[in-house]
C-alpha positions, 0 to 999 in steps of 0.5 A: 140476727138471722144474718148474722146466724147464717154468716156464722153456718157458711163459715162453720161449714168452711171450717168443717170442710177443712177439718174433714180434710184434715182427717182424710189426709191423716187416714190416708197417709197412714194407708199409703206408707209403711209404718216402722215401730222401731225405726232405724234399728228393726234391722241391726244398724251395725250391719245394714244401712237404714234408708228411712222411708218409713214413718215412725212412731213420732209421726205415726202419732203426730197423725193420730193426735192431728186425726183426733183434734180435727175429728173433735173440730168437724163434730164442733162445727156440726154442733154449731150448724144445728145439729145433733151430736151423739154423746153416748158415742163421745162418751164410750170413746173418752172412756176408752181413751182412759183405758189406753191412757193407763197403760201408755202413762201409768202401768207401763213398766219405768212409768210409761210404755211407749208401745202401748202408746203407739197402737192404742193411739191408733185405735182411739183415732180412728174411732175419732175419724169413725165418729165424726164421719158418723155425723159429718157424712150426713151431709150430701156433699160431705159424704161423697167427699169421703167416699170419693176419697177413701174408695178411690185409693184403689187405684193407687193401692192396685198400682203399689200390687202390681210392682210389689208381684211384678217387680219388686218381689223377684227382685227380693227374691234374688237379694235373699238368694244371693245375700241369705247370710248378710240378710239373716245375719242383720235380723238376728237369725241363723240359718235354718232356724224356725224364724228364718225358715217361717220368713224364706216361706213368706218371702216366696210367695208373690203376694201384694201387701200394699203399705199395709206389710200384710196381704190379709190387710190389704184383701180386707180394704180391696174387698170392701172396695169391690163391694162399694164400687160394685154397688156405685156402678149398679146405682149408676146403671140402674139410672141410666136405664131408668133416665137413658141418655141424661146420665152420663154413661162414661162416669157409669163406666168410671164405677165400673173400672173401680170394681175391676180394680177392686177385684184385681187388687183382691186377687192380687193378695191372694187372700181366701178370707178377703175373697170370702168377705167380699162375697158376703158383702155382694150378697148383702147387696143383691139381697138389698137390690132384689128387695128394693126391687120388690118395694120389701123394705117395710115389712122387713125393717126390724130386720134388716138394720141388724146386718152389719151385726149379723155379718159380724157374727157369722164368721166368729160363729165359723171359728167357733165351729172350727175350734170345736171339729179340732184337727180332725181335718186338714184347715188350718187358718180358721183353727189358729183363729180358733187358737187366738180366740181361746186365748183372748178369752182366757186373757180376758178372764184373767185381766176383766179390769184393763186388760193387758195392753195394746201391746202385751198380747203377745207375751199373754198368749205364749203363757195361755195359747193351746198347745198345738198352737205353733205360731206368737202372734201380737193379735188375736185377730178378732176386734171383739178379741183384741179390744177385750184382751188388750183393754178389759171392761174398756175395750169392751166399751169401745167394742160396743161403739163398733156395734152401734156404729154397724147397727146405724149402718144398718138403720141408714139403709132401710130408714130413708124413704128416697131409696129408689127416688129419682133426682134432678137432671140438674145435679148429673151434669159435670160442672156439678161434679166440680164442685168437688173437685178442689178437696179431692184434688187437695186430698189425693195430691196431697198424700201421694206427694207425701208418700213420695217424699217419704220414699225418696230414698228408694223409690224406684222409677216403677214405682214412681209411675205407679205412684203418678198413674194412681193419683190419676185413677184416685182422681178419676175414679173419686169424680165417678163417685162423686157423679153417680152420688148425685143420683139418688141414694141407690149406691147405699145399698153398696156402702152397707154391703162394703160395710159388711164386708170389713165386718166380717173380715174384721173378726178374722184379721187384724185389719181393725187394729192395724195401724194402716188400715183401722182409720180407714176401716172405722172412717167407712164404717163412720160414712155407712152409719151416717143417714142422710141430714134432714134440715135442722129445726128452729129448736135445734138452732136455739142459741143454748142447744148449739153451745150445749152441743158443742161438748162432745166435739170438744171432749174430743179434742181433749182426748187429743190434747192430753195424748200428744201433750203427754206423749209425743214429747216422750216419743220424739226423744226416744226416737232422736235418740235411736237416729243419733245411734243410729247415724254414729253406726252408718259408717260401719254398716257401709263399709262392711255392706262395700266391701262385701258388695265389692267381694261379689262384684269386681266391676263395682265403681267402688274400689278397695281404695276408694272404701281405705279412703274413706275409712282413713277419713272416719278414723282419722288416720292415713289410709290403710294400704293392704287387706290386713290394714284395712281390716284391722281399721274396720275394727277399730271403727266398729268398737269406737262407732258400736261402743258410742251408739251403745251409750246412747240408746242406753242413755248413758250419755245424759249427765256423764253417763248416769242415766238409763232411759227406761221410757221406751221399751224393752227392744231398745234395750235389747239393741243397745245389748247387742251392739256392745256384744258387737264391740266385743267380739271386735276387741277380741279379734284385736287380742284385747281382752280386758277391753272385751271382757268389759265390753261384754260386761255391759252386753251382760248389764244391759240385758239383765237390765231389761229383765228387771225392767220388763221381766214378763217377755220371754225374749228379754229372758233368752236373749240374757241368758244368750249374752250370759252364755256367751260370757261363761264360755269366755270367762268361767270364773265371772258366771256360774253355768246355773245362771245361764240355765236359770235365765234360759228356765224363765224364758221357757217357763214365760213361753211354756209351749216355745219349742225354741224357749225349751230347746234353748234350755237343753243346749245349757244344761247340756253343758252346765246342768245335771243328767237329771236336768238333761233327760228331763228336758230332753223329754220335754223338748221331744213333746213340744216337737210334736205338738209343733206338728200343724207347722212342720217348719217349725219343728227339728230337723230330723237330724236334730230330733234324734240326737234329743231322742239319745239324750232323753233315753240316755241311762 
């Protein structure tokens, strides 16, 4: 029997390394890929080529499903071992899961909302990988495996910066320059608008992002980063002083490299919030050090294991103080966070049950944002605020796992009585670390390869050596933590510093929500609450408590189950469907994108008869054999390409045409909106007009379309009463200028404080609309104007501004 048991532990343990694995592979891909929510058509397909090197929702949440079961799998196997699983934590998880679950297949517009899906899939799976590194992390070898992992992605990441400032920025930076139209042109933007002006802004500036696309994002992973490597290599300093030459100091220094790389990381982002975090987290651990230092961790208990909560604290108390001086002073990224704060509570407040969504933040705070906010923003930038506003009374409840989570942390720290014990000689020498050697190899070489197939398409040869060289400095770094792991639980003290330092910097940035970083905030986090594993009873063992304590692992594997089996289906259509829009366009995107190139540059291999070729092919027709030719069979592709993707992503080709998808979201229908636009103003420069009148009707259609379906965004307003415009210009008899103006009214009145929104409306009654309407929006676009102020570029130009002034003062 007792064999028997124990036959069953080794092969459980096999299993739950695995599955951890698993789950750190997940977490990991994740951060070191770019993730497109709306592949293939984020840019118009008609004008740019889509190289995918990106992961889009079907994959993102194949992930999130994967991360789940393996997570519910660990926690299972934990149980098995004889060990204690926490069934408050799973509880409060399924809960919110229910929460997500409602808005991804029961409110979401048409009966599902594929955007709510896919961010709050996020958040329950890396709540998921959280909790079970909670539990698994208890174990010794369990942890450093997953503190080895997650940290020595540093080096990767730092890699990715050095490229991204050095080579890649420049290189964007002269595209832009040269190609500024082309690349407003594909994003919907015209020159010198506020969009297009907020982006050359950001453009600019030479900041890393890494693969999270914000260098806010980043800061917060490379500052906890520091924190944790900064606190390893004191621990591993510390021995050495204490032991002398029995440790190894070459892998003291190996800690030591992965703070510097830390550091160069922070810096690179250029990030004043995440440097102000890990400050805060350093000072976490001196405190801790000179405690241990004076044997203070008794009288102070109580105390200290309140931390984590008090490091949550401080910066939204610095928010709240910073809402409260106003613009009396010139700092303004605190005030904004000020902005979203107010906002999410209103948003709560008027939403206490299940909130507005993962993702209906966005059009919630145009209607409740303060006025002198100039910025749309999709979070609030707080988790408190973003689980609150998005999820109601349920995001609360996962807000309170968060919390539990950062007070385990704390308790982990002060509890454990070998703090400062020293450890065997036998556990420094490098053989052992070897042992850990197989799963961070298996781990690192495994998401760094699959990053690098992902990319294939557009992988620069920098890129590709930073790629081998940070899978080398992942692998070394991860082994220097491995080793100074083995020497007592001094580096505790770093975990809960880098704790602290993530939440902190989680109140001010959207790091806990984003979908690259939040499994690999919450899995930190998990490691920081786990205390180091006490052998289990015989009680424990009973045959009865290891089976009853395998509901909370399956439990999760439920919550799994019942997300992927609902909705990856549903994902994985809708994207098919954008790829099969997507490559009947291609065609066209390349051409024009060639015979632009070839317009700049004489010397290119392509040639005119090269591209007339090629279009005698697509259209099945003999080459052109002039320019005007040429152009002319440029056309015709753009109307027989645009008008077949435009069925599809309107679903039209499904049982003859009598279809109309309506699972995905509104920003499909948008697209397929535009391309018939397209389409027609290609008949029109043809001279056939019935064609492009028709054409145009379903740009109307489609658009109006999205209104019905989704009648609560403001953009889906704008852009009808854009395409409406466009059609009262061009046929008088078909539209009353009264609708143009009413759809563009229901923009302005969904986005109450949009200086665009209000602008929009006055160019319409301009032309269709009463002196009365004129003045009375003139007046209001004037007042919007002005409380733009914090953001000057996203206000008129002067030029602009005075021709409103006439027309409000007009008699």
């Amino acid at each position: 029997m007792k064999d028997e048991t124990a036959s069953t532990r080794s092969a459980m343990a096999l299993l739950q390394l695995a599955m951890l694995v698993l789950v750190l592979i997940a977490v990991l891909v994740r951060a070191t890929t770019i993730l497109d929510p709306f592949p293939y058509w984020d840019l118009d397909a008609m004008r740019s080529v889509s190289i995918p090197t990106s992961l889009g929702p079907t994959r993102v949440i194949f992930l999130d499903v994967l991360m789940i079961l393996a997570s519910g799998v660990c926690l299972s196997c934990h149980a098995v071992r004889g060990h204690r699983i926490r069934l408050g934590a799973v509880v409060l998880l399924a809960v919110a899961a229910i929460g997500v679950g409602l808005h991804s297949f029961v409110l979401g517009s048409g009966g599902g909302a594929i955007d709510n899906l896919r961010i709050g899939a996020s958040w329950i799976a890396a709540m998921s990988a959280g909790i079970c590194c909670w539990h698994v992390c208890e174990n010794d070898r369990l942890m450093r495996i997953t503190l080895a992992s997650i940290s020595g992605l540093i080096a990767l990441l730092l890699a990715k910066s050095l490229v991204q400032v050095y080579i890649e920025h420049p290189m964007m930076v002269k595209s832009f320059i040269d190609n500024q139209q082309a690349f407003l042109a594909a994003r919907g933007w015209a020159e010198g608008s506020s969009s297009a002006l907020s982006f050359e802004r950001r453009l600019m500036q030479p900041e890393a992002i890494g693969w999270f696309g914000l260098s806010n994002v980043l800061a917060s992973v490379a500052a906890a980063s520091l924190v944790l490597w900064v606190g390893i290599a004191l621990a591993g300093l510390r021995a050495r002083m204490r032991t002398g030459p029995i440790v190894e100091s070459g892998w003291v220094g190996v800690a030591s490299m992965g703070a510097i790389f830390s550091g160069a990381t922070l810096w690179l982002t250029h990030s004043k919030g995440g440097i102000t975090a890990a400050a805060l987290g350093l000072m976490v651990l001196l405190v801790f050090e000179l405690l241990d230092k004076k044997r203070s961790w008794n009288k102070l208990h109580a105390s200290l294991a309140w931390v984590g909560v008090i490091a949550t604290i401080l910066p939204i108390g610095a928010i709240l103080l910073r809402g409260a001086i106003g613009i009396r002073i010139g700092e303004l990224s605190l005030l904004f966070r000020w902005f979203y704060l107010e906002a999410a509570t209103n948003i709560f407040a008027e939403h206490p049950l299940v909130g507005v969504g993962p993702a209906g933040f966005k059009d919630a705070y145009l209607l409740t944002k303060n006025p002198l906010s100039p910025e749309e923003v999709a979070s609030p930038h707080g988790l408190f605020a973003d689980y609150a506003a998005s999820l109601g009374i349920f995001g609360l409840l996962l807000a309170g796992l968060w919390v539990w989570m950062l007070l385990s942390a704390g308790q982990a720290m002060v509890k454990p009585a070998d703090i400062s014990t020293k450890s065997s000689e036998a556990g420094r020498k490098l053989h052992d670390v070897r042992t850990d050697l197989l799963p961070l190899l298996l781990i690192a070489g495994s998401v760094t390869v699959f990053g690098a197939w992902i990319e294939t398409e557009s992988t620069l040869l920098s890129m590709a050596i930073a790629r081998i060289a940070g899978l080398v400095g992942w692998v070394v770094l991860a082994l220097g933590l491995s080793y100074v792991c083995r020497l007592g639980c001094r580096w505790r003290i770093g975990l809960l510093g880098s704790v602290c330092a993530f939440a902190a910097h989680a109140q001010i940035e959207v790091t806990p929500v984003w979908q690259g970083a939040a499994p690999l905030m919450m899995v930190l986090i998990g490691a920081g609450a786990a205390r180091p594993m006490a052998n289990p009873s015989e009680k424990q063992t009973q045959s009865h408590k290891i089976w009853s304590g395998l509901t909370p692992g399956l439990l999760v594997v439920l919550i799994g189950l019942v997300l992927g089996g609902m909705g990856l289906g549903q994902v994985w259509r809708w994207e098919a469907r954008l790829a099969k829009a997507a490559n009947v366009v291609e065609p066209v995107a390349s051409i024009t994108t060639r015979l632009s190139a070839l317009g700049r540059d004489q010397s290119s291999l392509d040639s005119i008869e090269l591209i007339a070729a090629d279009l005698g092919l697509l259209l099945h027709k003999p080459a052109p054999r002039s320019m005007s030719e040429t152009n002319e069979m440029v056309r015709q592709l753009v109307v027989q390409r645009g008008q077949l993707a435009g069925e599809i992503l309107m679903h039209q080709h499904v049982n003859g045409g009598a279809g109309w998808g309506v699972e995905e979201n509104a920003r499909t229908i948008r697209a397929a909106s535009r391309i018939f636009l397209t389409v027609s103003e290609a008949f029109r420069a043809g001279g056939e007009e019935m064609e492009a009148a028709n054409a145009l009707a379903q740009a109307v259609e489609s658009a109006e379309f999205a209104t019905l379906h989704w009648p609560d965004s403001a953009a889906n307003w704008n852009w009808l009463g854009l395409v409406l415009s466009l059609q009262k210009q061009l046929s008088d008899k078909s539209i009353s200028g009264q609708e143009v103006i009413e759809a563009f009214e229901q923009a302005a009145l969904l986005d109450p404080y949009g200086l665009d929104s209000a602008h929009r409306v006055l160019l319409a009654v301009e032309q269709w609309g009463d002196h009365e309407q004129i003045v009375n929006w003139a007046g209001r676009v004037l007042r919007l104007n002005e409380q733009a102020r914090l953001d000057p570029l996203r206000q008129m130009t002067d030029k602009e501004r005075l021709r409103v002034q006439r027309l409000a003062q007009s008699p």
